[in-house]
N, C-alpha and C positions, 0 to 999 in steps of 0.2 A: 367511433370505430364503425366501419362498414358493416352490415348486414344484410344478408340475402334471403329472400323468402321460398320455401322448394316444396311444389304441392305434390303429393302420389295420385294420377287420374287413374292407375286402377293397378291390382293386386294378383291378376293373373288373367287368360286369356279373353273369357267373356264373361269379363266380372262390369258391372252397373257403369254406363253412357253418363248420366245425369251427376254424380257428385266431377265428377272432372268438368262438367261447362261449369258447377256452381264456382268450384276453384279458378276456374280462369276470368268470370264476373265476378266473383264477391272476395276472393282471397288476396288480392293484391299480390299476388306473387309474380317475383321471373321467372321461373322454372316448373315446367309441368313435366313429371317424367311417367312414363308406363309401361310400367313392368309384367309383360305377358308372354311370358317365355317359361313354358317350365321343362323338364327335363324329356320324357316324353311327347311336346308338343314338338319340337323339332324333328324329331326322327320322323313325327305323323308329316308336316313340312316338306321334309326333303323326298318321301313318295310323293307327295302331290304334285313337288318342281319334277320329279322325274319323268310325271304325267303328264305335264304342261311347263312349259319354260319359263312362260310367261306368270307361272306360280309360283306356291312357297312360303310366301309371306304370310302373316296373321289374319282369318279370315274377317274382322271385324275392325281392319286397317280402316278402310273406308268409309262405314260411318261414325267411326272417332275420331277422323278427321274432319268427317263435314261437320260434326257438330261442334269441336274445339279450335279448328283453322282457322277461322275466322274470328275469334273473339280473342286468339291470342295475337294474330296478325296486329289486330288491332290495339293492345293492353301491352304490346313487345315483347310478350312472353315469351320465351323460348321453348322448344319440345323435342325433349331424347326418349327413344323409346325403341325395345327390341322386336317389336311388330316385324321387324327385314324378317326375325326368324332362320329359313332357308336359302331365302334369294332377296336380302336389304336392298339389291341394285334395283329390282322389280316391285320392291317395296315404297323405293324412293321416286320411282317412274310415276306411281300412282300418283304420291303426293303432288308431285308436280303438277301432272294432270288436274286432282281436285283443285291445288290453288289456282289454274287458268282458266276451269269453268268458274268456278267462283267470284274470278277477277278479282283475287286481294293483292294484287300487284306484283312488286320485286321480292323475290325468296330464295336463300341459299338454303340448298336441300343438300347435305353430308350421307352418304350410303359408306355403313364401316363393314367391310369380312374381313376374311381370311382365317377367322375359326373354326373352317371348315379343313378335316385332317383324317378325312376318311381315307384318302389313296396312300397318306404318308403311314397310317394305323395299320394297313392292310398287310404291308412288306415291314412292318417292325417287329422288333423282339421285345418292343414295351408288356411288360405282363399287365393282365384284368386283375384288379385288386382284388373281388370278388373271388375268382377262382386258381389265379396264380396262372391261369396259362398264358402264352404269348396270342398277342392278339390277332399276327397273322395267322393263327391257327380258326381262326374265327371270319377269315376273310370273303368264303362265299354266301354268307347271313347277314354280315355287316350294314345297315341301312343309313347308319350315319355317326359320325363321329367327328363333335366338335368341343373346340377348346375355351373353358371361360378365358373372353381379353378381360385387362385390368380398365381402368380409368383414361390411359394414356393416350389412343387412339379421339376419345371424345375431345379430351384438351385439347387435344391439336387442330381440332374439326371447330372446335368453339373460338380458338383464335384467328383463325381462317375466316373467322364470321359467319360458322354456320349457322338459321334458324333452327334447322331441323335437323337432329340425328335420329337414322334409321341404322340402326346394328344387328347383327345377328347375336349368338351366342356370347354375350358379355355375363360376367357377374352381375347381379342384382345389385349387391350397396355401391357396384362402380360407377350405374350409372347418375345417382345420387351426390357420388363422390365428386365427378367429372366438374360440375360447373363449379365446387367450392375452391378445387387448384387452380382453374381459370381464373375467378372472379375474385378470388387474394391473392393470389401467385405463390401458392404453399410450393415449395419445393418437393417432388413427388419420394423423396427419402427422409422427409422428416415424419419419421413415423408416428409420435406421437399425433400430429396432426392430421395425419393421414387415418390412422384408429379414430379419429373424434368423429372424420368424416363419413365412413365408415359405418359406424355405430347410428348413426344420421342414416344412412342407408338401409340399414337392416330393421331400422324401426318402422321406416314409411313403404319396404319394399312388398308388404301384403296388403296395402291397402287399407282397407277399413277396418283390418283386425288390430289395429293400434286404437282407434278412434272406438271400441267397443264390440265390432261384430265377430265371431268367432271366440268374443270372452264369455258373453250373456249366456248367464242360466237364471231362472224366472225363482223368485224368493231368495237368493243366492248372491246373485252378481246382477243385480237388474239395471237393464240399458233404454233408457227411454229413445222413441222414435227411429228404430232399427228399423222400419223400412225406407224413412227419409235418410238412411245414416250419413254422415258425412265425410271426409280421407282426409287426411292426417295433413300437416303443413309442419317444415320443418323452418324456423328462423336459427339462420346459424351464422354469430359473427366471425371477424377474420381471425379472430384467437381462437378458435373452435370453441366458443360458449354455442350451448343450443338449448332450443326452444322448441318442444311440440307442443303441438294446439290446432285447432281447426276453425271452419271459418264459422262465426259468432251465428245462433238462432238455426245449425244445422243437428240435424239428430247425430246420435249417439254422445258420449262422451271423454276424453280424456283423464286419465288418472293416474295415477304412481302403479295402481294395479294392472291395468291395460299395457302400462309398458315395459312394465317386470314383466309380464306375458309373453310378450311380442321378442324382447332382446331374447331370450330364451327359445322360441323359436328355432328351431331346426339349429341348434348350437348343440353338437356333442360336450366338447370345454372351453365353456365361459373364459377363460385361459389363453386359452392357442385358438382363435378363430380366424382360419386358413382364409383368405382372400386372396385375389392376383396381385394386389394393390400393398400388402401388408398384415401382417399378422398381428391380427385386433387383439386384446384383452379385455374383455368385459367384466372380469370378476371383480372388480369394484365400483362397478358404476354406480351412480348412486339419482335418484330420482325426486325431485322436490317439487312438492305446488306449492306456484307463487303468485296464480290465481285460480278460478275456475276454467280449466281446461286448458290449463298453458302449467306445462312440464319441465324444468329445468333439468337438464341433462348434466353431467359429470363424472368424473373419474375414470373415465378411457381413458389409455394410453397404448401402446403398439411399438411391434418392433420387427426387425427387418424381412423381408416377404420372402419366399421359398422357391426355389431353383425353376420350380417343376409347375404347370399348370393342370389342374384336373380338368379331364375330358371326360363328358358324357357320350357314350357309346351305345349306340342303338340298334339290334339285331332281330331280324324275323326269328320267332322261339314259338313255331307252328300256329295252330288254328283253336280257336274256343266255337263252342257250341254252349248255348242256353235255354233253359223254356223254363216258363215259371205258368202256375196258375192258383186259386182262391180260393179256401173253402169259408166259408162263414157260418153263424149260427151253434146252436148246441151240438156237442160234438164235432167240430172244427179240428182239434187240436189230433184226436184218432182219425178223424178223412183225412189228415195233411198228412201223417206218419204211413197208413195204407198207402197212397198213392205215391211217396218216395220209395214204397216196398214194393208195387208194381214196377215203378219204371226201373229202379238197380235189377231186378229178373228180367225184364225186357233188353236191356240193353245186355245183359249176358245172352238171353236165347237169338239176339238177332245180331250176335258178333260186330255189334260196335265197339272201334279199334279206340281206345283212348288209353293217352299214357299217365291221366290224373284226374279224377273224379273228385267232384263235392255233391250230396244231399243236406241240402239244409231246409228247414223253415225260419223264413224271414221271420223277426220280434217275438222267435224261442229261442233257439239255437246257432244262426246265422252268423252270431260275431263272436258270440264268448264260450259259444259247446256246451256242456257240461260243467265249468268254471264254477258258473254261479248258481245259488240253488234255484231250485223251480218255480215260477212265477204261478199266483193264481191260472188254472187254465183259461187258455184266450178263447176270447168268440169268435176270431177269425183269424186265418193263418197264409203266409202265402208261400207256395213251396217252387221251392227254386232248386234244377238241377245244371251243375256246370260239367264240363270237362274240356281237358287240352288233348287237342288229335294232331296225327302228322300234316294232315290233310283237310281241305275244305267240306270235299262227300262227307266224313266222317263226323266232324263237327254239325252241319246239319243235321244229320240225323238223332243228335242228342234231344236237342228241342222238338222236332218231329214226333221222340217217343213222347213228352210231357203231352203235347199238343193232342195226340190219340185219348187222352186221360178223358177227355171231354163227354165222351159217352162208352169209355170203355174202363172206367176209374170208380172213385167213390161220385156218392150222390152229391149234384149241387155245385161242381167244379165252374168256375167263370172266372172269364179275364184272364186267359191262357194268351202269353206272349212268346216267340220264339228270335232266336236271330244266332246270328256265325259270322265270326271274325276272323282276320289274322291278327295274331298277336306281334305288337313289337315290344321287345323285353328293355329293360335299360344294366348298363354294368359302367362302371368309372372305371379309368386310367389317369395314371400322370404322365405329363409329357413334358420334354424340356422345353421349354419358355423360350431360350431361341430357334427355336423351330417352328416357333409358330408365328406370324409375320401377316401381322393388320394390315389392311388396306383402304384407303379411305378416296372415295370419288364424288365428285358435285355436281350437282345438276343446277339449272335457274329458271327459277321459275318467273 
């Protein structure tokens, strides 16, 4: 029975260069995919393409390409990956590019959109899940709005004989999914098969959080060699049996617990897990070592996919301002609470406009309040003040007042940072499925 070997080169946008060359020298795989697309990275994207045309794309296209284009040229690997981002056609431009200076010869370069549904969003009556309004009501904030594609656009680009898919907005296990209906010819409505692949996707699609990083805690869950760590390889044959495991003498390690971790991942119900492709089940899967570091997968199964594809919706939702600074030493812990009681009276006496304020001290009170009880007093505190403004003036001047703290605050304050943003907020939609219409173009390299 055929089997195909499918490596994860990374887990989100500027996550680690080095375990993806080792996967494409030492893993024997055909499939390297890279999964750097998260929901707010697009909307940041599509400002950029609006800055520049010739932008959009993932800023770290380029040197994951010079460092993996050539070893996969070589080894026949193939490479799908959602780096397009905003603009895949300017994304696949590049590649092309890198493979001519390179000289690694003849390459078919696949650019997939048409995820992009921000003009069709604008004049619709589709409601925001989030708020229930209609999203045309939302039309002059709107920064971007795209629809996850399923699997289907890459099949067709991998039959065409592309090397290289560059996509914009795809689901993450889709594009995992993509080479296994190519390379057995699963028919894309047999859903059990399609859930197995699936499930294959959502184990490899964060990278090294399968393979141990993001499970490690020290006395607890201990992961040797997490700075070498290594990403995940899925072996999946044409009956959806599958295999995780990584490539042999790399850090971290695989386990039945890493991947009860992982499948769980961002699943509301193990049950119904919503994809473009089909509607996964994982609440049986079951997980076996059948050696060191090789995972036997089972018990997916899936059933028919949903009308509607969810879009992430990206909208300017005003300005942040920040300043933070340091007290250290005895008595840290009353400097850090004085100087968030200076700057909340300052920014009343000097009618800074903010529609939401935080005072916190980072490793007191910064993530859990009051929650939990109170730590021995710390030796050092760092206090940090945010707020969201309508405006840019306004947000500056939040971190301005920390920044004054310096010789108008408690004693001893250091390492005062300021800075001001605009915010882009994210909210979901559904959208109907035929309305939304991939496009796929080739280039040659």
């Amino acid at each position: 029975m055929r089997t195909i070997r499918i490596g994860s080169g990374a887990g989100y946008s500027g996550d680690r260069i080095e375990p993806a060359v080792e996967l494409a020298e030492k893993g024997n795989i055909n499939y390297l995919v890279f999964e750097c697309l998260a929901e707010r990275t697009i909307a940041i994207a599509q400002n950029a393409k609006l800055n520049d045309p010739t932008k959009g794309y993932d800023p770290l296209l380029v040197q994951r390409f010079e460092a993996v284009l050539p070893i996969c040229k070589k080894n026949g690997i193939k490479i799908i990956t959602n780096m397009g981002a905003a603009n895949p056609q300017a994304g696949a431009a590049k590649v092309r590019e890198i493979a001519a200076r390179l000289g690694l010869g003849k390459l078919k370069i696949a650019a997939i959109s048409g995820d992009d549904v921000v003009e069709a969003l604008k004049v619709s009556d589709t409601k925001i899940l989030e708020t229930g309004a209609p999203a045309s009501s939302m039309a002059s904030v709107l920064v971007s709005a795209n629809a996850y594609v399923g699997a289907a656009p890459m099949v067709e680009a991998l039959a065409n004989g592309a090397d290289v898919i560059i996509t914009g907005r795809v689901a993450d296990p889709s594009m995992f999914l993509a080479p296994q209906i190519h390379e057995f010819g699963w028919s894309q409505d047999d859903w059990d098969k399609i859930g197995k692949g699936t499930a294959v996707g959502h184990l490899l699609e964060c990278g090294g959080q399968v393979t141990g990083g993001y499970y490690a805690e020290p006395g607890k869950k201990d992961v040797a060699d997490l700075a070498r760590l290594g990403f995940p390889i899925a072996e999946v044959s044409e009956d959806g049996a599958i295999v995780i495991t990584k490539v042999e003498g790399s850090g971290g390690k695989v386990t039945e617990h890493t991947c009860k971790e992982q499948i769980l991942y961002e699943v509301h119900d193990p049950k119904t897990y919503l994809t473009p492709d089909v509607t996964a089940d994982f609440s049986q899967i079951t997980f076996t070592e059948i050696a060191p570091n090789r995972i036997r997968v089972g018990g997916v199964t899936g059933r028919a996919r949903t009308d509607t594809l969810k879009v992430s919706v990206g909208y300017n939702d005003g300005y942040m301002g920040e300043g933070q600074i340091s007290y250290a030493g005895p008595g840290a812990l009353a400097r850090g609470q004085l100087a968030l009681e200076i700057v909340k009276e300052r920014l009343k006496i000097t009618g800074v406009k903010a529609n939401e304020l935080r005072f916190d001290l980072i490793g007191v009170n910064s993530i859990h309040a009051d929650v939990l009880a109170p730590a021995p007093e710390p030796t050092e505190v760092r206090v940090r003040v945010t707020g969201r403004c309508d405006s840019m003036k306004e947000a500056v001047r939040i971190g301005n007042e920390v920044e004054t703290l310096y010789t108008n605050g408690p004693a001893s304050g250091g390492g005062a940072t300021k800075s001001a943003k605009q915010v882009v907020a994210m909210l979901s939609a559904l959208f109907p499925r035929d309305k939304v219409v991939p496009v796929i173009e080739y280039l040659e390299a």
